[in-house]
PATILO-963947 format. One record per residue (C-alpha): x, y, z. Coordinates in steps of 0.5 Angstrom, whole numbers, plus 500, padded with zeros to 3 digits. Example, Ala and Ser with C-alpha at 12.3 -4.5 7.8 and 13.67 -1.06 7.14 Angstrom:
<site><c1>525</c1><c2>491</c2><c3>516</c3></site>
<site><c1>527</c1><c2>498</c2><c3>514</c3></site>
REM end
This chain:
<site><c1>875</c1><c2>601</c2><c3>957</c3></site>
<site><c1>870</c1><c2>606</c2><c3>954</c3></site>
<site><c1>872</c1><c2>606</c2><c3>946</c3></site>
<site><c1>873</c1><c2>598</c2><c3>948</c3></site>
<site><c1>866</c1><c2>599</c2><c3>951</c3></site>
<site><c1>863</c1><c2>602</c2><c3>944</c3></site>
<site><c1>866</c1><c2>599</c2><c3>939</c3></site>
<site><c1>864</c1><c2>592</c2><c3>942</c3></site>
<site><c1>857</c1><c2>596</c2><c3>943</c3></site>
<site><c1>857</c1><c2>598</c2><c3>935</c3></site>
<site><c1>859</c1><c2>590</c2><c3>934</c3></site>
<site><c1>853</c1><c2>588</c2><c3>937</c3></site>
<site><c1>848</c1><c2>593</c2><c3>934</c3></site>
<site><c1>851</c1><c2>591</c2><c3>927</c3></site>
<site><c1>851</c1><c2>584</c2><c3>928</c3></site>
<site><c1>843</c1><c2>581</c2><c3>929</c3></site>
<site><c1>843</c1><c2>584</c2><c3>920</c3></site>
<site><c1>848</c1><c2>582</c2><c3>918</c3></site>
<site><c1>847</c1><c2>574</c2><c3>921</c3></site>
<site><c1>839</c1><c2>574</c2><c3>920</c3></site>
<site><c1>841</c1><c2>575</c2><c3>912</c3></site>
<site><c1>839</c1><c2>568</c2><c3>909</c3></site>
<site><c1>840</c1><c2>565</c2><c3>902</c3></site>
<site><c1>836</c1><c2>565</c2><c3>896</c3></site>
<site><c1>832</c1><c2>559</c2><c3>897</c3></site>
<site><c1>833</c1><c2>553</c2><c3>892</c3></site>
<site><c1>829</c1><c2>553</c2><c3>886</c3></site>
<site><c1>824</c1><c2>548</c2><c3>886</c3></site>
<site><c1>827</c1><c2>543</c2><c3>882</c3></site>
<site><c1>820</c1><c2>541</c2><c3>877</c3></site>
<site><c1>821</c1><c2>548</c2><c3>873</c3></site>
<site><c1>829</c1><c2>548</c2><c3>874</c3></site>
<site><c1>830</c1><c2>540</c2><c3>871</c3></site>
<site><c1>825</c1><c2>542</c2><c3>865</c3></site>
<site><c1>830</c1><c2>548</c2><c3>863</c3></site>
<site><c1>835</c1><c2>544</c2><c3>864</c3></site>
<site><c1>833</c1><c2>539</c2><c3>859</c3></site>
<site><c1>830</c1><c2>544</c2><c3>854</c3></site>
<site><c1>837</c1><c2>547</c2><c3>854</c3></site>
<site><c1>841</c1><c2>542</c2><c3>854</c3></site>
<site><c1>837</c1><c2>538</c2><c3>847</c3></site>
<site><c1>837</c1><c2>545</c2><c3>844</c3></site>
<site><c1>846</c1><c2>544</c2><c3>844</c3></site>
<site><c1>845</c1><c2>537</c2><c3>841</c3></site>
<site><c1>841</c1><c2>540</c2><c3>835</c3></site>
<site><c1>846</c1><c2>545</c2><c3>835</c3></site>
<site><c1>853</c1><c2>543</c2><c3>837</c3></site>
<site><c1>852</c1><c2>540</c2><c3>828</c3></site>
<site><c1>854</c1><c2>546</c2><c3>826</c3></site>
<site><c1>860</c1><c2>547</c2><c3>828</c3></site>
<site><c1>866</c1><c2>545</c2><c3>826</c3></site>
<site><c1>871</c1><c2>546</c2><c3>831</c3></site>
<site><c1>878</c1><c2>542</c2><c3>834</c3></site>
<site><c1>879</c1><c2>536</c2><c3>838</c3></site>
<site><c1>885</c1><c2>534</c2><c3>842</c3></site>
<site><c1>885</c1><c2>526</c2><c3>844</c3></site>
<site><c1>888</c1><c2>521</c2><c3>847</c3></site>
<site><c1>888</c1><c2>514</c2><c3>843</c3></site>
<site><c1>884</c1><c2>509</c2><c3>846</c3></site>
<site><c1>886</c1><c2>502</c2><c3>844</c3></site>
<site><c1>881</c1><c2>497</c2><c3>845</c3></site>
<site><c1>884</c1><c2>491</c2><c3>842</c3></site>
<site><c1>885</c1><c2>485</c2><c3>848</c3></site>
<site><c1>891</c1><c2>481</c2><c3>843</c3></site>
<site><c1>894</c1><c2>487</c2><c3>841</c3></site>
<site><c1>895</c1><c2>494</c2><c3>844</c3></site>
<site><c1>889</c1><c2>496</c2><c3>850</c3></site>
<site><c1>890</c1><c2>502</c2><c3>854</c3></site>
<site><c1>890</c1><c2>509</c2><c3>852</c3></site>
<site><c1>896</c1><c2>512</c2><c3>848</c3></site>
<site><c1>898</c1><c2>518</c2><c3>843</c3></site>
<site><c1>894</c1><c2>524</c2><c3>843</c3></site>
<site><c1>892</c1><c2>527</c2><c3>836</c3></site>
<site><c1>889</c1><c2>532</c2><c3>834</c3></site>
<site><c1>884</c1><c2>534</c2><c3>829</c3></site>
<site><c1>880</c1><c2>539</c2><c3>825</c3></site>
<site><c1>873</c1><c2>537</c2><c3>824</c3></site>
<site><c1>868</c1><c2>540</c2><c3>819</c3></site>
<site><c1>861</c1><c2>539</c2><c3>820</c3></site>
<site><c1>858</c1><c2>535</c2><c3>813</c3></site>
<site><c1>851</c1><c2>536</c2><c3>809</c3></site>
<site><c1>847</c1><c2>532</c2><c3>814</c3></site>
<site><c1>849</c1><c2>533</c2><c3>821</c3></site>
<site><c1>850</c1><c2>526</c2><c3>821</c3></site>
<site><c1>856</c1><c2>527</c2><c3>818</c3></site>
<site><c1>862</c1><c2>530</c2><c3>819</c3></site>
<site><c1>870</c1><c2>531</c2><c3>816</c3></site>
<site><c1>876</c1><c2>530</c2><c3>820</c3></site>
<site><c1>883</c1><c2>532</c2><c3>818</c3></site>
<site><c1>889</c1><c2>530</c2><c3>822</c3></site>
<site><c1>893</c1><c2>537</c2><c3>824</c3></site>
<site><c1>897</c1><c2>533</c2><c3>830</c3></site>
<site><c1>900</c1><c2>527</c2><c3>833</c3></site>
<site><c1>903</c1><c2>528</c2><c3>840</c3></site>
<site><c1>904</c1><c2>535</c2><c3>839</c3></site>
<site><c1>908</c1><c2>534</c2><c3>831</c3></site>
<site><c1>905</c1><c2>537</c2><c3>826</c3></site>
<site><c1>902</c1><c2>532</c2><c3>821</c3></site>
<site><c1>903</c1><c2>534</c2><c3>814</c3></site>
<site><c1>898</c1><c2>532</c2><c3>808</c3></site>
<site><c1>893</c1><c2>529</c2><c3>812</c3></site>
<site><c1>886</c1><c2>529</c2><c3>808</c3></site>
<site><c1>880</c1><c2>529</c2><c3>811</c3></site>
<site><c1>876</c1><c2>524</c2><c3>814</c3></site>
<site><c1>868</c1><c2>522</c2><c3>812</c3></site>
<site><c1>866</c1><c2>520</c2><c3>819</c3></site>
<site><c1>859</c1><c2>518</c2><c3>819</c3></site>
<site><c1>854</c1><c2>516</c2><c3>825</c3></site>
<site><c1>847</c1><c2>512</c2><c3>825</c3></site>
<site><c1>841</c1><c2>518</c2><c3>827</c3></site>
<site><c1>837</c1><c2>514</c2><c3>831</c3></site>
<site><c1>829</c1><c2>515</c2><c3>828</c3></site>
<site><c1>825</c1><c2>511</c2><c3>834</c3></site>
<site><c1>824</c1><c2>514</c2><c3>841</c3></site>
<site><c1>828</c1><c2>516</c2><c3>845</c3></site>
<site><c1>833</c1><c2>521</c2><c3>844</c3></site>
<site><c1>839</c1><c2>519</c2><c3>848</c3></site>
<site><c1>837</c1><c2>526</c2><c3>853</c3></site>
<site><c1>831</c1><c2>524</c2><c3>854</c3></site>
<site><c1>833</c1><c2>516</c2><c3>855</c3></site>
<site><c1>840</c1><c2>518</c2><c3>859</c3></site>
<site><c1>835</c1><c2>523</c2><c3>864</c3></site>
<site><c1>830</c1><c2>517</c2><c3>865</c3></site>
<site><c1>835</c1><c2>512</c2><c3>867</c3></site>
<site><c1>837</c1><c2>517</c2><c3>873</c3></site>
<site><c1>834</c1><c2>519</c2><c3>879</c3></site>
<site><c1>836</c1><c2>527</c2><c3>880</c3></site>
<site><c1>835</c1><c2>532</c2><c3>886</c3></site>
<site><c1>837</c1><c2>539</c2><c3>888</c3></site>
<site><c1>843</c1><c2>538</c2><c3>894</c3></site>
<site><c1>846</c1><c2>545</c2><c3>896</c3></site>
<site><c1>849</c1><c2>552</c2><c3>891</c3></site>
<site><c1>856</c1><c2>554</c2><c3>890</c3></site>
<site><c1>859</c1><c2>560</c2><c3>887</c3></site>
<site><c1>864</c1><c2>557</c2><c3>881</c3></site>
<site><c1>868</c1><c2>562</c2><c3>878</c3></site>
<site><c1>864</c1><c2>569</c2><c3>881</c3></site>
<site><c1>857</c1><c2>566</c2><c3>879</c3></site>
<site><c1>852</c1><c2>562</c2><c3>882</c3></site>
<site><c1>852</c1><c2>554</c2><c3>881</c3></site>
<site><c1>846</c1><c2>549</c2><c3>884</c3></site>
<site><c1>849</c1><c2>542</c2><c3>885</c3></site>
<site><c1>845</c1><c2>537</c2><c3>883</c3></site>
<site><c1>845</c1><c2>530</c2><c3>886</c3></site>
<site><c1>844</c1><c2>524</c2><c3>882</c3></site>
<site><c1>844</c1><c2>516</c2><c3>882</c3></site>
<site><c1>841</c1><c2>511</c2><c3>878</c3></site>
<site><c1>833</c1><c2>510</c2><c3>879</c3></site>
<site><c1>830</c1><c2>503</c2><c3>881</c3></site>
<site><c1>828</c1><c2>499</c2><c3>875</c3></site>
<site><c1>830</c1><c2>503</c2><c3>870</c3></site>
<site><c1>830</c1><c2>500</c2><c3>862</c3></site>
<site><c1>834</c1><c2>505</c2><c3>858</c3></site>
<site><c1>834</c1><c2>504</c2><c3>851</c3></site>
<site><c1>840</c1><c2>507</c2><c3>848</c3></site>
<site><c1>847</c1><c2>505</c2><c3>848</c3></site>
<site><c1>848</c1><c2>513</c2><c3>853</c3></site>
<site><c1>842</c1><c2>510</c2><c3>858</c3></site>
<site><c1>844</c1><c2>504</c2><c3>859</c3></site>
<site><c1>852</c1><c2>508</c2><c3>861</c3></site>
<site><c1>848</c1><c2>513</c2><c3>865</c3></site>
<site><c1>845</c1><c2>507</c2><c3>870</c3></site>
<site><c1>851</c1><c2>505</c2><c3>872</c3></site>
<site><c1>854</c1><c2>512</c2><c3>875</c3></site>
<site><c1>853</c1><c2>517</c2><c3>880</c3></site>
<site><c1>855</c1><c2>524</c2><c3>882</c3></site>
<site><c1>854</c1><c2>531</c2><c3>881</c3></site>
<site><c1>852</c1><c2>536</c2><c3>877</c3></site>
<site><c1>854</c1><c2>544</c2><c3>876</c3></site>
<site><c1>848</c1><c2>548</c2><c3>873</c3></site>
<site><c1>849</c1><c2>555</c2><c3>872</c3></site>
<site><c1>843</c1><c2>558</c2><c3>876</c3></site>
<site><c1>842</c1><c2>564</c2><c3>871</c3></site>
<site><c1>843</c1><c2>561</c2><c3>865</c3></site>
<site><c1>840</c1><c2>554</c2><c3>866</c3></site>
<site><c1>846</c1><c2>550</c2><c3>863</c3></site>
<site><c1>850</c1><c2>544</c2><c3>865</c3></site>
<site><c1>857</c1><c2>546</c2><c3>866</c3></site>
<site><c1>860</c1><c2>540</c2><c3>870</c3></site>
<site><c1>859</c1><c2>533</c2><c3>871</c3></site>
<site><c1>862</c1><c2>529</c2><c3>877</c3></site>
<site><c1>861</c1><c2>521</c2><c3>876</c3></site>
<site><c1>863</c1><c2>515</c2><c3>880</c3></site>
<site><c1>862</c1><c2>508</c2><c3>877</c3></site>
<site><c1>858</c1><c2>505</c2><c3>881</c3></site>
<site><c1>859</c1><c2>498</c2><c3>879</c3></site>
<site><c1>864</c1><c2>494</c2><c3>874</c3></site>
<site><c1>864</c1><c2>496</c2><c3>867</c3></site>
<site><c1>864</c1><c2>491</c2><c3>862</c3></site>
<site><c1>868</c1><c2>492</c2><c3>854</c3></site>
<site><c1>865</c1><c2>486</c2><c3>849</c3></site>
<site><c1>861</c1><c2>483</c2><c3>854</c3></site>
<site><c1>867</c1><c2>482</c2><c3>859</c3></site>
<site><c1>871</c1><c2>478</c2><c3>854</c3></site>
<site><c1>874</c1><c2>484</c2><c3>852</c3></site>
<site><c1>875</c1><c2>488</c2><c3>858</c3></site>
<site><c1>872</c1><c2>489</c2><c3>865</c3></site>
<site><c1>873</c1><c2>496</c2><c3>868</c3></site>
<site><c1>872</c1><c2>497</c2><c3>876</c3></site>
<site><c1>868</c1><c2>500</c2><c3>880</c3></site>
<site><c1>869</c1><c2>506</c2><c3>882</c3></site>
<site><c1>871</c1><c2>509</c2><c3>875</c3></site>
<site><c1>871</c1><c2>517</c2><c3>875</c3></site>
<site><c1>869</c1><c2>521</c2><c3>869</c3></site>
<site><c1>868</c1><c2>528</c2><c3>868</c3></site>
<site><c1>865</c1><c2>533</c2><c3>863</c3></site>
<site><c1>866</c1><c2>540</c2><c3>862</c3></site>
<site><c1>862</c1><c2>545</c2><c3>858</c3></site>
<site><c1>862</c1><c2>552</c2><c3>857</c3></site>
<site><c1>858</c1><c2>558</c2><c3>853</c3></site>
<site><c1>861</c1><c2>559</c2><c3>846</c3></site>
<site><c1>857</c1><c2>563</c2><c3>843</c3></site>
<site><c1>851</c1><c2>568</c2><c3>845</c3></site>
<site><c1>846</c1><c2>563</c2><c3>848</c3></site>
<site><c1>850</c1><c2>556</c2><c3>846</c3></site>
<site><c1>853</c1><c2>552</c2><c3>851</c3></site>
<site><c1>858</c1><c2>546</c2><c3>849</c3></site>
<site><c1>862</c1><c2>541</c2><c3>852</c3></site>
<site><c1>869</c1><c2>542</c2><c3>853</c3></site>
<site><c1>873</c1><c2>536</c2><c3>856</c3></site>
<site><c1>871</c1><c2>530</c2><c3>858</c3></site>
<site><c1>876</c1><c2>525</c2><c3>862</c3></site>
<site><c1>876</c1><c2>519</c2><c3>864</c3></site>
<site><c1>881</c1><c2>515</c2><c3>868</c3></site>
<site><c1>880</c1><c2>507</c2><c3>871</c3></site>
<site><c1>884</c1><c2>501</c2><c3>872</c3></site>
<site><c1>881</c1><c2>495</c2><c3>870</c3></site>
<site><c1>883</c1><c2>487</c2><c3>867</c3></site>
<site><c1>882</c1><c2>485</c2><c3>860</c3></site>
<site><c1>883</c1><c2>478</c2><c3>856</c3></site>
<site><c1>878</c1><c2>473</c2><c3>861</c3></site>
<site><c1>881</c1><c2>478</c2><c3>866</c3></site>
<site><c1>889</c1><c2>475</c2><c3>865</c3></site>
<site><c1>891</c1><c2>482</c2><c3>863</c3></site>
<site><c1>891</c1><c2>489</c2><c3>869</c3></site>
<site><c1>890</c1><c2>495</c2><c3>864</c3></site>
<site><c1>890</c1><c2>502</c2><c3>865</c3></site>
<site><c1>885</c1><c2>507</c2><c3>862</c3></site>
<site><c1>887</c1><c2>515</c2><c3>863</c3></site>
<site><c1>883</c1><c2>518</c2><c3>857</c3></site>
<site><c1>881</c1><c2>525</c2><c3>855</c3></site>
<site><c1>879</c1><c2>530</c2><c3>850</c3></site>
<site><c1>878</c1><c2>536</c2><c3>850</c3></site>
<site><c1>873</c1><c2>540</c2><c3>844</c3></site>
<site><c1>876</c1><c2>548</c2><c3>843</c3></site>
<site><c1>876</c1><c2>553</c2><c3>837</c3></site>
<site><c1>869</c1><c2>553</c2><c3>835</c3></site>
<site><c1>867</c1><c2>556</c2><c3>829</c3></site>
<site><c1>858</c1><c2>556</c2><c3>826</c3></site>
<site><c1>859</c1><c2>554</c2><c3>820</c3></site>
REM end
């Protein structure tokens, strides 16, 4: 009964430390969200300087013909000499080696009038800091987000965003997005409707990743939903993803 007794005793004596240890308190979430912000403009003026490879799935969109998702492909893609441009050559089709495929020229429309699709998309959300995990050995805070009451988004990203709630990982220490959880919050209309409807509680997810000093990248995005097409005649399945890896600084 004595060592019992010690044992329990040295329990005891120990115990009031190590359960009075409290966690860092959460950042206040002015500083934290600007920081955020700032980093995750500064990759969207670098991701052009890229190239990398690009794995998807086909999307098809047409309502009297193929709708749904189908091959995935694989491609190369090379930045071109403005960053709205960029040359995408075919290496793979449903994992088969395609052979002489030529390049691409892709380009896409730079918006020049305010606001940029960062600045659109976080003003159509309503963000507050919920609670820290450790992901993969580090510290992460878990943001919270849902659409803010009577937004006006502008871009094609905001108006997307508005429709969406879910989570956010941030990094702690380094500031930067490294997950995005969303659920539709509503029904997704394709074409006006007429071409597709996607329903309510439709998840996407995004992932990002540091792939060079300072530099954080999206690496996948998923998205899965079941909705009907064609003056709602037609049930559709979407389960679409891609992934971005090989990055290379050009």
């Amino acid at each position: 009964m004595g060592m019992r007794r010690k044992a329990l005793f040295v329990f005891l004596l120990f115990l009031p430390a190590s359960a009075g240890t409290q966690p860092p308190p959460l950042p206040a979430e002015e500083p934290f969200f600007n920081a955020v912000r700032e980093n995750m403009a500064r990759a969207s003026r670098e991701q052009v300087r890229y190239a990398y490879k690009e794995r998807r799935t086909e999307l098809h969109t047409n309502p009297f013909g193929r709708l749904g998702t189908g091959d995935v492909l694989l491609y190369d893609v090379m930045p071109g000499p403005s960053p709205s441009v960029t040359f995408r050559t075919l290496l793979a089709k449903n994992g088969k080696p395609v052979a002489n495929s030529k390049p691409e020229r892709q380009e896409r429309k730079v918006r020049t009038a305010a606001p940029s699709s960062v600045d659109d998309t976080v003003a159509a959300l309503q963000f507050s800091i919920d609670h820290r995990e450790t992901v993969n050995g580090r510290s992460a805070i878990v943001v919270r987000f849902e659409p803010r009451k009577n937004a006006d988004p502008q871009t094609r990203e905001g108006k997307l965003a508005k429709t969406f709630n879910g989570f956010i990982w941030v990094d702690e220490a380094a500031r930067e997005v490294t997950r995005v959880e969303a659920t539709a919050v509503e029904d997704l209309s394709y074409g006006l409707g007429l071409i597709a409807r996607i329903s309510k509680g439709t998840v996407v997810t995004l992932t990002r990743e540091r792939i060079d000093q300072g530099v954080w990248l999206p690496t996948s995005t998923k998205f899965k939903a079941n909705g009907r097409a064609l003056f709602a005649i037609r049930k559709i399945s979407f389960d679409f993803a891609v992934e971005w890896f090989d990055y290379r600084r050009n």
